[in-house]
N, CA, C and O atoms as a GROMACS GRO file, in nm:
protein
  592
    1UNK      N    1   0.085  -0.117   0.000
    1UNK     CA    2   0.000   0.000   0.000
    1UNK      C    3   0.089   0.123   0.000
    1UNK      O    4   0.158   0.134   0.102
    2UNK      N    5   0.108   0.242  -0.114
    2UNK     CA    6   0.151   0.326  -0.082
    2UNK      C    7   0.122   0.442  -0.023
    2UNK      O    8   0.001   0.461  -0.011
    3UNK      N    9   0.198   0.533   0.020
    3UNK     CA   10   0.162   0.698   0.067
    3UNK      C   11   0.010   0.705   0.026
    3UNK      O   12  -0.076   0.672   0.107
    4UNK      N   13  -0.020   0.744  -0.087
    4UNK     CA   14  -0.141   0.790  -0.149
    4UNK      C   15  -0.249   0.722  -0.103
    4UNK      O   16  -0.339   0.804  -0.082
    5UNK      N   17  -0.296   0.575  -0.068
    5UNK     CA   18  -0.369   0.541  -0.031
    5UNK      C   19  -0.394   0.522   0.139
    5UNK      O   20  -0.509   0.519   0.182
    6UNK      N   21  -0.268   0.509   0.239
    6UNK     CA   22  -0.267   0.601   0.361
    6UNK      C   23  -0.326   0.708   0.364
    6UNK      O   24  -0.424   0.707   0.439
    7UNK      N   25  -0.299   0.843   0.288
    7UNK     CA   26  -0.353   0.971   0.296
    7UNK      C   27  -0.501   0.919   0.288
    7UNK      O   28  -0.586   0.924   0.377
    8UNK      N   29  -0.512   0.871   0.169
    8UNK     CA   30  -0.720   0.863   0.161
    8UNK      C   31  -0.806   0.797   0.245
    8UNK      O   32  -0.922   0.823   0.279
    9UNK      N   33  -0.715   0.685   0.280
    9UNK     CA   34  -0.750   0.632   0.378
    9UNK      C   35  -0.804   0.717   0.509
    9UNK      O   36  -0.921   0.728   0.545
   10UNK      N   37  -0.678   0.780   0.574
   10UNK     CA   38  -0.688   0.884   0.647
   10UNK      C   39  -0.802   1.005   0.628
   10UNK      O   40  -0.878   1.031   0.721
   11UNK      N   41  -0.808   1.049   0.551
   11UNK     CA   42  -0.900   1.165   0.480
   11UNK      C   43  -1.077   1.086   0.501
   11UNK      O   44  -1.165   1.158   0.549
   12UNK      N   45  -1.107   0.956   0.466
   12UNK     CA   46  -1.251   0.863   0.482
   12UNK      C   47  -1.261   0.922   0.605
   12UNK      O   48  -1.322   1.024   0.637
   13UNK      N   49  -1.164   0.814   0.701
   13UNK     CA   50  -1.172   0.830   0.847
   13UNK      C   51  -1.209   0.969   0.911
   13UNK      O   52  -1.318   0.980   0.968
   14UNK      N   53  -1.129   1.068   0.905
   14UNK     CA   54  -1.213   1.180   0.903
   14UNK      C   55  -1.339   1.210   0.874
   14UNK      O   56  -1.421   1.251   0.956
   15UNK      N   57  -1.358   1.191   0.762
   15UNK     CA   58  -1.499   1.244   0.720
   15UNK      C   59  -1.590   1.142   0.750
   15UNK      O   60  -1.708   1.149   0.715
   16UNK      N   61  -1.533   1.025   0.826
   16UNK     CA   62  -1.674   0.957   0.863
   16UNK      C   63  -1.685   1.016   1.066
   16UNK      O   64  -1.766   1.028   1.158
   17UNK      N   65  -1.582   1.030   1.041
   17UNK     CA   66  -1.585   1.085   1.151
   17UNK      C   67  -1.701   1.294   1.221
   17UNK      O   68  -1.780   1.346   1.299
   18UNK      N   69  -1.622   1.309   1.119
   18UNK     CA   70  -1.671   1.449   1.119
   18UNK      C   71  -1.829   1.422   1.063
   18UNK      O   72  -1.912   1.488   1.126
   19UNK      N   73  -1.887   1.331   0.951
   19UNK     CA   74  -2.031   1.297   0.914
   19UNK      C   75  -2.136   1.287   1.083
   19UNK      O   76  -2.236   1.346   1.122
   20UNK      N   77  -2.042   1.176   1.148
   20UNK     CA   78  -2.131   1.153   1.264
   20UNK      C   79  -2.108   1.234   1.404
   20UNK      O   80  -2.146   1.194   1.514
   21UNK      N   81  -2.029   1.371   1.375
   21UNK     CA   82  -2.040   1.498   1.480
   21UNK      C   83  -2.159   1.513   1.441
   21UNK      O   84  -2.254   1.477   1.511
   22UNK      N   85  -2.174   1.571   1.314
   22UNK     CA   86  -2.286   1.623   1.256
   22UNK      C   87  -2.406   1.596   1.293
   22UNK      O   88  -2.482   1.672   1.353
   23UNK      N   89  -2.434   1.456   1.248
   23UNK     CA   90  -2.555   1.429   1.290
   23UNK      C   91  -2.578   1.435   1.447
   23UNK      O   92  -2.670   1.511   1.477
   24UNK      N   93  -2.518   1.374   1.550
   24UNK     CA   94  -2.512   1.420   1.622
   24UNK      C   95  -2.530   1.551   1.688
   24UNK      O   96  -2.572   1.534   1.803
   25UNK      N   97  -2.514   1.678   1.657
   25UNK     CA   98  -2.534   1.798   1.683
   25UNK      C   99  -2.664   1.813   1.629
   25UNK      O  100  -2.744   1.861   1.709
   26UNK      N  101  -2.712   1.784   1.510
   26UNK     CA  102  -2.875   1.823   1.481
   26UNK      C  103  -2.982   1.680   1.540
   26UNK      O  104  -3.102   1.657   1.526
   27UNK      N  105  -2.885   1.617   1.600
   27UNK     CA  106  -2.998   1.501   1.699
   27UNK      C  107  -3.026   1.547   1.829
   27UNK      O  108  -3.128   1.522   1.892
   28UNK      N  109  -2.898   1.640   1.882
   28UNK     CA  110  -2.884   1.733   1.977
   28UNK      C  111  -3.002   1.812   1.959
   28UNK      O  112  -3.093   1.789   2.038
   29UNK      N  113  -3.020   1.898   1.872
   29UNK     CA  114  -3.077   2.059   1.867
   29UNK      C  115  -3.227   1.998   1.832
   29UNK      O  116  -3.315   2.049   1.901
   30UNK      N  117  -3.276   1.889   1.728
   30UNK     CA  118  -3.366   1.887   1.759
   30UNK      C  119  -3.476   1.826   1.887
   30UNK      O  120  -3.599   1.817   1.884
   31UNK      N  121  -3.386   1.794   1.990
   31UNK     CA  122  -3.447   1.757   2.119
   31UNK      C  123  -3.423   1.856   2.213
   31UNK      O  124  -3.463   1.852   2.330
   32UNK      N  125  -3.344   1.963   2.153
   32UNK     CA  126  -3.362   2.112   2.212
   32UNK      C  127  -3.277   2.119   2.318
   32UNK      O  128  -3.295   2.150   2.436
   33UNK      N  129  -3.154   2.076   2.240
   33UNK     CA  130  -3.034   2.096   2.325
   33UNK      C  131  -2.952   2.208   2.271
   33UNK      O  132  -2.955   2.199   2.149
   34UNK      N  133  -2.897   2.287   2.300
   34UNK     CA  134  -2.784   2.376   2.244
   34UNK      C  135  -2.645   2.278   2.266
   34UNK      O  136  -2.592   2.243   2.371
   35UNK      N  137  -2.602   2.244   2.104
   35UNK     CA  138  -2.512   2.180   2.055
   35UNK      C  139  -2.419   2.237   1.956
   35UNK      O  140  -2.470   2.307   1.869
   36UNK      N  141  -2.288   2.220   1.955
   36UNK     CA  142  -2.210   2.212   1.831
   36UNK      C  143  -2.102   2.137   1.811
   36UNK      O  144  -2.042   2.092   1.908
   37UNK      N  145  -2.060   2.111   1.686
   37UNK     CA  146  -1.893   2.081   1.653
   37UNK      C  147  -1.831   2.134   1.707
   37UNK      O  148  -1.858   2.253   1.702
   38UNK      N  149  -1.696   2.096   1.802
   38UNK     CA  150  -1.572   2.157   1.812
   38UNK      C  151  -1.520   2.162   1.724
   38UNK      O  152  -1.462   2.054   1.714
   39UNK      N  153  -1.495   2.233   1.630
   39UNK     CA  154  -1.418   2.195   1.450
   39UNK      C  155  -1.264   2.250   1.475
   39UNK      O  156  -1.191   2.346   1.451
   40UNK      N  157  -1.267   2.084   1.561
   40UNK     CA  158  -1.065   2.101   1.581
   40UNK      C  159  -1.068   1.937   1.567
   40UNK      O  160  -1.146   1.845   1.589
   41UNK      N  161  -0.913   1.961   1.511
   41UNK     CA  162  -0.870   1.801   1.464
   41UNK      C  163  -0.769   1.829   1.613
   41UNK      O  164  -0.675   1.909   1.603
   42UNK      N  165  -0.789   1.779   1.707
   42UNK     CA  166  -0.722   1.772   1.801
   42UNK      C  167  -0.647   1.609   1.852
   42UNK      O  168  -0.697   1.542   1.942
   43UNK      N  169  -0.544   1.573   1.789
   43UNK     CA  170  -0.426   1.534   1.891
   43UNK      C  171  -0.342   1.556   1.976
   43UNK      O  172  -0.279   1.469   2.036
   44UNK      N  173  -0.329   1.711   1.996
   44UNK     CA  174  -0.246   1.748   2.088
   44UNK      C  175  -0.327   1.758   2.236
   44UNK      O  176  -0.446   1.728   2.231
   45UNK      N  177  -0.280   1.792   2.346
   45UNK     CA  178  -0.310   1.731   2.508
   45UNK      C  179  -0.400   1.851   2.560
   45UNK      O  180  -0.407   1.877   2.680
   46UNK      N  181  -0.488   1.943   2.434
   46UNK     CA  182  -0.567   2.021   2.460
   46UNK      C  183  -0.735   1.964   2.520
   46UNK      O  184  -0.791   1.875   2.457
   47UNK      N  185  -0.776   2.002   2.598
   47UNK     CA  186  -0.854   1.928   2.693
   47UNK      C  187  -1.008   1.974   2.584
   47UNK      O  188  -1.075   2.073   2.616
   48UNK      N  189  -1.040   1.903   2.481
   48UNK     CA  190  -1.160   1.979   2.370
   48UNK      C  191  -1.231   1.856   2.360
   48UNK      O  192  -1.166   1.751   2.363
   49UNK      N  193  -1.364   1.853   2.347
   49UNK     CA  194  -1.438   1.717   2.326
   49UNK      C  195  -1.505   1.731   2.160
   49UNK      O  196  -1.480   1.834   2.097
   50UNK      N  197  -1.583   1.632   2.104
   50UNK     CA  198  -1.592   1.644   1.964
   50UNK      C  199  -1.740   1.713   1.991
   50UNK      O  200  -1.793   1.759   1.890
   51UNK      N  201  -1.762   1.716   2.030
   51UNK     CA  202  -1.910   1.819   2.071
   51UNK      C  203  -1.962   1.812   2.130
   51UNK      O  204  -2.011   1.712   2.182
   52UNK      N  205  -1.983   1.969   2.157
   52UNK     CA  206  -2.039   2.016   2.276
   52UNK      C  207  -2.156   2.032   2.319
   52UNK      O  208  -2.217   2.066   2.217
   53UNK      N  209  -2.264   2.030   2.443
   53UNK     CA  210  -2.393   2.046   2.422
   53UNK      C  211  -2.428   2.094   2.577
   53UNK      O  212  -2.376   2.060   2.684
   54UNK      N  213  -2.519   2.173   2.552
   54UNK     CA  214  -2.589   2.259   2.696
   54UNK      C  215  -2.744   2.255   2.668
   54UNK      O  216  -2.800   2.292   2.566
   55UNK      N  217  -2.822   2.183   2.822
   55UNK     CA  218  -2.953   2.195   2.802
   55UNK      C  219  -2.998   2.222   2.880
   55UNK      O  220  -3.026   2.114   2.931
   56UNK      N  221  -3.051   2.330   2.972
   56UNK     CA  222  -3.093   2.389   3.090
   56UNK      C  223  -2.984   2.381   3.179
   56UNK      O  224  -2.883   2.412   3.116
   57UNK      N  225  -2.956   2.352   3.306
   57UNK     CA  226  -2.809   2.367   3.357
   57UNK      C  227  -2.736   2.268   3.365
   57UNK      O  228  -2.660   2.261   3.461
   58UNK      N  229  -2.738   2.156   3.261
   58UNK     CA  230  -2.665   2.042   3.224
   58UNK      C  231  -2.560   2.112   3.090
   58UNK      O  232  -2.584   2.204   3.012
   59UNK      N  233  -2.426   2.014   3.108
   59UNK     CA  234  -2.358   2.012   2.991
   59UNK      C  235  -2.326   1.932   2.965
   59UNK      O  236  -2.317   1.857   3.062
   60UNK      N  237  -2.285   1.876   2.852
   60UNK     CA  238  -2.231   1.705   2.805
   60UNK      C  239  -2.097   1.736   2.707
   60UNK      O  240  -2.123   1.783   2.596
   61UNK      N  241  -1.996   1.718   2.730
   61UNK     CA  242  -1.853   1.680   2.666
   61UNK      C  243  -1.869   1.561   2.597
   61UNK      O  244  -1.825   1.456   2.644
   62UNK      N  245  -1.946   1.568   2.456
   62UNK     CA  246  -1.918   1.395   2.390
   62UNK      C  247  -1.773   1.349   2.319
   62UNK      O  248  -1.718   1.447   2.269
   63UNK      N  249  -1.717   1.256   2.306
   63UNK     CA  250  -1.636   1.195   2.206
   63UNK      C  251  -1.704   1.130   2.137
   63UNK      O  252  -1.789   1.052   2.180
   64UNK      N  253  -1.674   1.153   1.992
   64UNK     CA  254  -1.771   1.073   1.919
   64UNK      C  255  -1.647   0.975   1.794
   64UNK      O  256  -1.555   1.002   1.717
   65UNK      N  257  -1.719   0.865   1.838
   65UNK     CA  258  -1.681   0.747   1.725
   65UNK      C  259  -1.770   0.686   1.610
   65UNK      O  260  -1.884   0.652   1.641
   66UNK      N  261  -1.726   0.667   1.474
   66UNK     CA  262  -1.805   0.628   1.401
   66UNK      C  263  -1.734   0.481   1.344
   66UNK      O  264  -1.628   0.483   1.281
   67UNK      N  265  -1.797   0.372   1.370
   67UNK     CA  266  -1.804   0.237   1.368
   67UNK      C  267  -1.894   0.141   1.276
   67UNK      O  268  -2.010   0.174   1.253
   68UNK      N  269  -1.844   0.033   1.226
   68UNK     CA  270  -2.004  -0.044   1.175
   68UNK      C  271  -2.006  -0.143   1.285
   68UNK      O  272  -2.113  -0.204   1.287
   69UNK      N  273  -1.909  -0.185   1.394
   69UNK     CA  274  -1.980  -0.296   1.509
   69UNK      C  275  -1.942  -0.262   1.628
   69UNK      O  276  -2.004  -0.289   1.730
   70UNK      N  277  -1.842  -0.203   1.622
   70UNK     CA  278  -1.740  -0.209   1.773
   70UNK      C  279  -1.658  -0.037   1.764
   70UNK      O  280  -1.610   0.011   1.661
   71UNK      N  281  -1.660   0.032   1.901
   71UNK     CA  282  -1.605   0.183   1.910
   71UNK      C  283  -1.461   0.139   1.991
   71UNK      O  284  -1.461   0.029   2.045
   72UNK      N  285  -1.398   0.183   1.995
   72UNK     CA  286  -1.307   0.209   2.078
   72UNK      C  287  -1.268   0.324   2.130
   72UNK      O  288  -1.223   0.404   2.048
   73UNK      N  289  -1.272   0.359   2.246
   73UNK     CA  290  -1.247   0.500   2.303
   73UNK      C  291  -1.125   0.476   2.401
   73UNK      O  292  -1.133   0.410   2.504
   74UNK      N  293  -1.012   0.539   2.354
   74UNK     CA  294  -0.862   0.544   2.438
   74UNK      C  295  -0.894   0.657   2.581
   74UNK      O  296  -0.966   0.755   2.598
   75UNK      N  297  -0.794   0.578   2.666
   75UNK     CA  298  -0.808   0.652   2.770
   75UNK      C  299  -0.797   0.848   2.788
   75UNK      O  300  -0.864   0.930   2.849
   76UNK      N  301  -0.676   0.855   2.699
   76UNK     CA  302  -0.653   0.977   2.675
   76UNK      C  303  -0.793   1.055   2.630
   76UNK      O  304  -0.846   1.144   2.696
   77UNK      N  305  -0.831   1.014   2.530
   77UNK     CA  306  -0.963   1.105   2.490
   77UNK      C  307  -1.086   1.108   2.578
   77UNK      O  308  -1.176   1.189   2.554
   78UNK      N  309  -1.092   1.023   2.678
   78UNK     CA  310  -1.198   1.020   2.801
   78UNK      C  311  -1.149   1.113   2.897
   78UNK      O  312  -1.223   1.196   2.951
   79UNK      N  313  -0.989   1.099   2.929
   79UNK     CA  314  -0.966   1.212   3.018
   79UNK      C  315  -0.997   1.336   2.969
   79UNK      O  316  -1.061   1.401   3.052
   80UNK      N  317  -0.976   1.400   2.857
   80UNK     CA  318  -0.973   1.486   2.775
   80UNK      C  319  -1.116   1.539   2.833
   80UNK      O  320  -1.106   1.642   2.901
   81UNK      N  321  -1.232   1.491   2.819
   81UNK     CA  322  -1.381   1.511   2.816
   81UNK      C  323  -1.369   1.593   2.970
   81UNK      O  324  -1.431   1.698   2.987
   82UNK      N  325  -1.287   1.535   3.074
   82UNK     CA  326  -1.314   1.538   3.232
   82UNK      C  327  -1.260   1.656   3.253
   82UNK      O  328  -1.309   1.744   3.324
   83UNK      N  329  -1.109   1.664   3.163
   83UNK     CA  330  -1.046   1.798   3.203
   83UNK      C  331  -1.128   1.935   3.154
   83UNK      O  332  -1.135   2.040   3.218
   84UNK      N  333  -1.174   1.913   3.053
   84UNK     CA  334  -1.238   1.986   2.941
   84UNK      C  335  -1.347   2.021   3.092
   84UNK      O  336  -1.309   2.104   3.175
   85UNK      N  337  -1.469   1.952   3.106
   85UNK     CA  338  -1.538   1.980   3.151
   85UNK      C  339  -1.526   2.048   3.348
   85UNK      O  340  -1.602   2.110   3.422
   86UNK      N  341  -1.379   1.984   3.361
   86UNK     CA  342  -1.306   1.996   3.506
   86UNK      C  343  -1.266   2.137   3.515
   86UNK      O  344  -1.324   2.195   3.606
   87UNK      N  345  -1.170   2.220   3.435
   87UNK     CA  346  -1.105   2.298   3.386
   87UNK      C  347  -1.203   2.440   3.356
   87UNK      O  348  -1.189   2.553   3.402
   88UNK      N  349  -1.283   2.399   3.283
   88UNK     CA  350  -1.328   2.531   3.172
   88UNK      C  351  -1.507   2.525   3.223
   88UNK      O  352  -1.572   2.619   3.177
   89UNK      N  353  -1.585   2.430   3.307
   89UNK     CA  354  -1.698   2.407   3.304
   89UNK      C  355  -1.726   2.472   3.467
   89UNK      O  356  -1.701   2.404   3.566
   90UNK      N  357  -1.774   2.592   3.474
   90UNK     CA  358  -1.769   2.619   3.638
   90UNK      C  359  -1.900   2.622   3.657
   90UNK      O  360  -1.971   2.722   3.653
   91UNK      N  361  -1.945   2.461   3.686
   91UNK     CA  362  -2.074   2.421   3.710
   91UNK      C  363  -2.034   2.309   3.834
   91UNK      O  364  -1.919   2.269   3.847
   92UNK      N  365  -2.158   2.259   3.930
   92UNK     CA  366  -2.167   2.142   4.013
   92UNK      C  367  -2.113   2.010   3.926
   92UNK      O  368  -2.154   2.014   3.810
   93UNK      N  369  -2.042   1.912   3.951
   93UNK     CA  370  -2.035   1.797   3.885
   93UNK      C  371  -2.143   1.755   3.847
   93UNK      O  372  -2.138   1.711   3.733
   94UNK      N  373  -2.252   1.750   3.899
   94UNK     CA  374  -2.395   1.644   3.899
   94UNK      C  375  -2.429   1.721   3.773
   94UNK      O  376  -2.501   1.656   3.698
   95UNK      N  377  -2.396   1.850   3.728
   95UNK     CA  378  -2.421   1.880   3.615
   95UNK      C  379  -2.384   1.886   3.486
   95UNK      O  380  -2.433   1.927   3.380
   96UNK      N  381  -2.259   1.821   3.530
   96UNK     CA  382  -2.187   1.807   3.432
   96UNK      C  383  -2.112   1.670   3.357
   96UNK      O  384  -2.035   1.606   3.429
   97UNK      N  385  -2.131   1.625   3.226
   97UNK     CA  386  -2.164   1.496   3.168
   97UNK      C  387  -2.024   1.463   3.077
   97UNK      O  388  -1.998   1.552   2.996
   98UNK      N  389  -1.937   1.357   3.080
   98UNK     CA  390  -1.832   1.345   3.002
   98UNK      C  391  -1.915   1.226   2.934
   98UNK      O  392  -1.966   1.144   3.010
   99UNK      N  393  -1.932   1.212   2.801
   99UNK     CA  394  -2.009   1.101   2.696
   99UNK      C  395  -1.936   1.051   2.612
   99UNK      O  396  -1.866   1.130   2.549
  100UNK      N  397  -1.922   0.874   2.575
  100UNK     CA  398  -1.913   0.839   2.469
  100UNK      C  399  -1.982   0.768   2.410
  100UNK      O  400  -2.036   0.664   2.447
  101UNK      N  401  -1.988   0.852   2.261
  101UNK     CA  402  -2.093   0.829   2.161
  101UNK      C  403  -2.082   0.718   2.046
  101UNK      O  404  -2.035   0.782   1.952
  102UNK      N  405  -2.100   0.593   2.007
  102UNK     CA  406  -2.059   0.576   1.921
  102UNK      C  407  -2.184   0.548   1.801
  102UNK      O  408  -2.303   0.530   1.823
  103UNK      N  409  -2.125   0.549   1.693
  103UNK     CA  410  -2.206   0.563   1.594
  103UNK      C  411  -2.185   0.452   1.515
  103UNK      O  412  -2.073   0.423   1.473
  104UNK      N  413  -2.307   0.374   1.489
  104UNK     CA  414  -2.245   0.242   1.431
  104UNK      C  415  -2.408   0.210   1.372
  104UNK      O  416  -2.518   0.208   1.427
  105UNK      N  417  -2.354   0.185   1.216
  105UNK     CA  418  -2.477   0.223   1.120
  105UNK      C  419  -2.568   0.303   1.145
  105UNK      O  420  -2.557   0.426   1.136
  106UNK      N  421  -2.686   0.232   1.184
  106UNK     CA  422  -2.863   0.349   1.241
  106UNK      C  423  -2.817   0.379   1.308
  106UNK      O  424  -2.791   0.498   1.324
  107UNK      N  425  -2.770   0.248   1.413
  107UNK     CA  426  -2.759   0.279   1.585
  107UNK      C  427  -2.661   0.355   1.640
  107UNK      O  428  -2.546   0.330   1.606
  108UNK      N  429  -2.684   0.457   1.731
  108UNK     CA  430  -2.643   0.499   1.841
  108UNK      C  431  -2.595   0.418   1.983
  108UNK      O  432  -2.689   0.378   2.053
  109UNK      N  433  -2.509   0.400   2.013
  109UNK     CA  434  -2.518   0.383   2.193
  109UNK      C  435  -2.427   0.468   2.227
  109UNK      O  436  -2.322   0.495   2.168
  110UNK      N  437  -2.479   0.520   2.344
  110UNK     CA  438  -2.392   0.643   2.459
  110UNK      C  439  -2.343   0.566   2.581
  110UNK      O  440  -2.409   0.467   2.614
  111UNK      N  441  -2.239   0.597   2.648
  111UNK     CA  442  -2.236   0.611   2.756
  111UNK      C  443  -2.170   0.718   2.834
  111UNK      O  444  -2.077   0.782   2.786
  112UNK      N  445  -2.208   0.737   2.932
  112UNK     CA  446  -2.199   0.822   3.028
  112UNK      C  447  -2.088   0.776   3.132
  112UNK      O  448  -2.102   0.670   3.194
  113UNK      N  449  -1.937   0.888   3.154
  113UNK     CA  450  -1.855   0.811   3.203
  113UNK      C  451  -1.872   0.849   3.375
  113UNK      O  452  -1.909   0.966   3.384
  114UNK      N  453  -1.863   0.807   3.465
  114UNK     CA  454  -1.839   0.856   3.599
  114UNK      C  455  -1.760   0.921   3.660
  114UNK      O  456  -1.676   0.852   3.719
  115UNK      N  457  -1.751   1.029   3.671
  115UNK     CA  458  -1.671   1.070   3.749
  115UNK      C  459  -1.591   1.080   3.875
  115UNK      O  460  -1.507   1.165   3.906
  116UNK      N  461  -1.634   0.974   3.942
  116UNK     CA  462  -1.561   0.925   4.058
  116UNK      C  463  -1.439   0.773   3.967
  116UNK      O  464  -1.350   0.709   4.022
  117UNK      N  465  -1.482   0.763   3.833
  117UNK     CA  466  -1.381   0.713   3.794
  117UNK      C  467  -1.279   0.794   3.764
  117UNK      O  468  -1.184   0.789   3.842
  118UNK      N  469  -1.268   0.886   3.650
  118UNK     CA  470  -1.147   0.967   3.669
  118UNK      C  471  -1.134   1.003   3.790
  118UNK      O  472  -1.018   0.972   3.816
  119UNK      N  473  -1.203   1.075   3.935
  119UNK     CA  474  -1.105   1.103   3.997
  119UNK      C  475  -0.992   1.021   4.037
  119UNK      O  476  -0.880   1.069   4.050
  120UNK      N  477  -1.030   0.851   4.066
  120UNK     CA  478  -0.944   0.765   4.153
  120UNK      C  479  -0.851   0.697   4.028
  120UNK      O  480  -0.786   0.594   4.045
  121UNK      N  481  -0.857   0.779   3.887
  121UNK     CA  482  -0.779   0.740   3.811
  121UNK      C  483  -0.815   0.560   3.729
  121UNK      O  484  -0.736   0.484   3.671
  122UNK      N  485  -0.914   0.549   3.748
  122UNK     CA  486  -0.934   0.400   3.750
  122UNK      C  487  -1.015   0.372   3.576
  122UNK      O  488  -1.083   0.276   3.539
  123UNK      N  489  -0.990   0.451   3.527
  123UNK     CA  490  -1.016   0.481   3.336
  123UNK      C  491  -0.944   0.366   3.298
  123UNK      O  492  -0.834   0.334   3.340
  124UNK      N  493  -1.017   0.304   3.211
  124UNK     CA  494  -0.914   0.149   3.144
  124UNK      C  495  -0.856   0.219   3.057
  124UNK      O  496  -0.875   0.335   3.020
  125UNK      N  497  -0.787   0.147   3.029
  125UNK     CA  498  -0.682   0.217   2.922
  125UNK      C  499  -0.746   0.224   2.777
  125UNK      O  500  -0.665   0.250   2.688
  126UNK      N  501  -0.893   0.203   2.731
  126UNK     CA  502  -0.996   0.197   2.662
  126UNK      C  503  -1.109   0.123   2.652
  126UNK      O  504  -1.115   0.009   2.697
  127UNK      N  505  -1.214   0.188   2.587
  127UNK     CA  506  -1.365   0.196   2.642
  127UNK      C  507  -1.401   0.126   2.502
  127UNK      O  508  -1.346   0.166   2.400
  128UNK      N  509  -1.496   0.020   2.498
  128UNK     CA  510  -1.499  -0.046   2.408
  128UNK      C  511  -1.682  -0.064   2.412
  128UNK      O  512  -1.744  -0.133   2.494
  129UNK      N  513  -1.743   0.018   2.302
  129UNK     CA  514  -1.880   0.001   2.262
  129UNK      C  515  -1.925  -0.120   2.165
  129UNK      O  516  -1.886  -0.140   2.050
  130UNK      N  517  -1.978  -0.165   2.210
  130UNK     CA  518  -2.036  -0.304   2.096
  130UNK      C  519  -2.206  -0.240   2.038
  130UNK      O  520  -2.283  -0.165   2.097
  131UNK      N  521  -2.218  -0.306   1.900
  131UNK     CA  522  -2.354  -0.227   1.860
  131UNK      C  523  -2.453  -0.335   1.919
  131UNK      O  524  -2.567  -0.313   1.879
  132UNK      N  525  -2.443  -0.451   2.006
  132UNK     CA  526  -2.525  -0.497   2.092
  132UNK      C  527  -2.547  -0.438   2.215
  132UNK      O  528  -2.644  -0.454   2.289
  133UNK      N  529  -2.439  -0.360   2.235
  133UNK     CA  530  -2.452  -0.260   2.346
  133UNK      C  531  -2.568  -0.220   2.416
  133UNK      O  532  -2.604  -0.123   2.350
  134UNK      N  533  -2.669  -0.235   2.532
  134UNK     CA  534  -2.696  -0.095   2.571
  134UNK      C  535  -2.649   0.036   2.607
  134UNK      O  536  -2.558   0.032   2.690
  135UNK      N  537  -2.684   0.152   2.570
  135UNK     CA  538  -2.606   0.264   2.645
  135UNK      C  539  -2.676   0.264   2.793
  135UNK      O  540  -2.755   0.183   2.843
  136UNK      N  541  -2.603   0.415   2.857
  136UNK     CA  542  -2.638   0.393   3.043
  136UNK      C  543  -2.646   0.590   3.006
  136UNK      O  544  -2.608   0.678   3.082
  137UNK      N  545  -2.694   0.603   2.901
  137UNK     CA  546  -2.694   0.763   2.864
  137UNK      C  547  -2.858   0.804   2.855
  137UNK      O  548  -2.912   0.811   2.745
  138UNK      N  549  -2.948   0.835   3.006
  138UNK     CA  550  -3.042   0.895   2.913
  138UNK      C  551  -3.116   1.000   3.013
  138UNK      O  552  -3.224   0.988   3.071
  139UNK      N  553  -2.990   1.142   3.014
  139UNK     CA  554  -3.064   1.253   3.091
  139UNK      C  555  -3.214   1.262   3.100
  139UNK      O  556  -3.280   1.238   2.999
  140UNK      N  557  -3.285   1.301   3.235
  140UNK     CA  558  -3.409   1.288   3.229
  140UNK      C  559  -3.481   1.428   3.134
  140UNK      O  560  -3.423   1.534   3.113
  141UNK      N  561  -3.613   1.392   3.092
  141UNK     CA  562  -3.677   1.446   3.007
  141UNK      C  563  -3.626   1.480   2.863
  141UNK      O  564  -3.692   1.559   2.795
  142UNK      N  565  -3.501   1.420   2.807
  142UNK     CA  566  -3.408   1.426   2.724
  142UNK      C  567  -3.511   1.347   2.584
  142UNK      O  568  -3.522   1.393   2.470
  143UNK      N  569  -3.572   1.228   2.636
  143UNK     CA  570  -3.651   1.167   2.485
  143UNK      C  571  -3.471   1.082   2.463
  143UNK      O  572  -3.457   0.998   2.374
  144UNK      N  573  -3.391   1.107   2.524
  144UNK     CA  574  -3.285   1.028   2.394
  144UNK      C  575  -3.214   0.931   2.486
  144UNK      O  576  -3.168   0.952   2.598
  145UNK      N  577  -3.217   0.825   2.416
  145UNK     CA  578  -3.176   0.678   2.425
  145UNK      C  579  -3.089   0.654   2.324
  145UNK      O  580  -3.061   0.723   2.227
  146UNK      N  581  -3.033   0.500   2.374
  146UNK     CA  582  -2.920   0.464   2.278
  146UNK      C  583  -2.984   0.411   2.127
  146UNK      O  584  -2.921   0.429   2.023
  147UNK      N  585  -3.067   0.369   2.129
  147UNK     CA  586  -3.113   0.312   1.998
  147UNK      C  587  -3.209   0.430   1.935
  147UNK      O  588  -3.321   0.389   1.903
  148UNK      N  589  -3.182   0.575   1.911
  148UNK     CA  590  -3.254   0.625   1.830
  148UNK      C  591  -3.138   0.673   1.737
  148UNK      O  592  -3.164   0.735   1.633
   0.00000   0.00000   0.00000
């Protein structure tokens, strides 16, 4: 396989990636959340989640993965969500939501990470969504579940 097909390779991944921010943010807004893209390609140790969302005095830091069976979420990008929301979010914890989203064909599953896990450091070294999955994501009066 040469260079050229690495790059495109690379370039899909993105854009399947960046496809299912998207939807995501208008699955957000139409359940009347204030949502957006972070529109940063972030690898560096900047504490940014792939989108953002505020709905009365809740906020949610999602990472979002796009999959056809199985997500994988690295530890680094879960901390990322905690600092993000630790750092820059000057709200009660109980209000505040670190999520991973994954996107795998129709289906959706979320989960919702705990925060008494990052504090005691106890984050696996990655978070692994199956599309048999249930999610454990469903703020009250929200309407949203893992299978919509």
């Amino acid at each position: 396989m040469g260079k050229s097909a690495k790059v495109g390779d690379l370039k899909n991944w993105r854009r399947r990636g960046f496809y299912s921010e998207m939807v995501l943010v208008k699955k957000l807004q139409r359940m009347g959340y204030n949502a957006v893209r972070v529109p940063v390609s972030n690898p560096s140790g900047n504490p940014l989640p792939d989108v953002f969302a505020r709905r009365g005095e809740h906020v949610y830091a999602f990472e979002v993965k796009n999959a056809s069976y199985y997500a994988y979420f690295p530890r680094k990008q879960i901390d990322k969500l905690f600092r993000f929301l630790d750092q820059l979010i000057p709200l009660h914890r109980s209000c505040k939501h670190a999520v991973l989203a994954a996107h795998l064909g129709k289906k959706w599953v979320f989960r919702q990470m705990a925060w008494e896990t990052w504090e005691k450091n106890e984050i696996a070294d990655q978070e692994r969504i199956l599309k048999r999955d249930k999610g454990n994501f469903a703020p009250a009066r929200s309407g949203m579940t893992s299978n919509d």
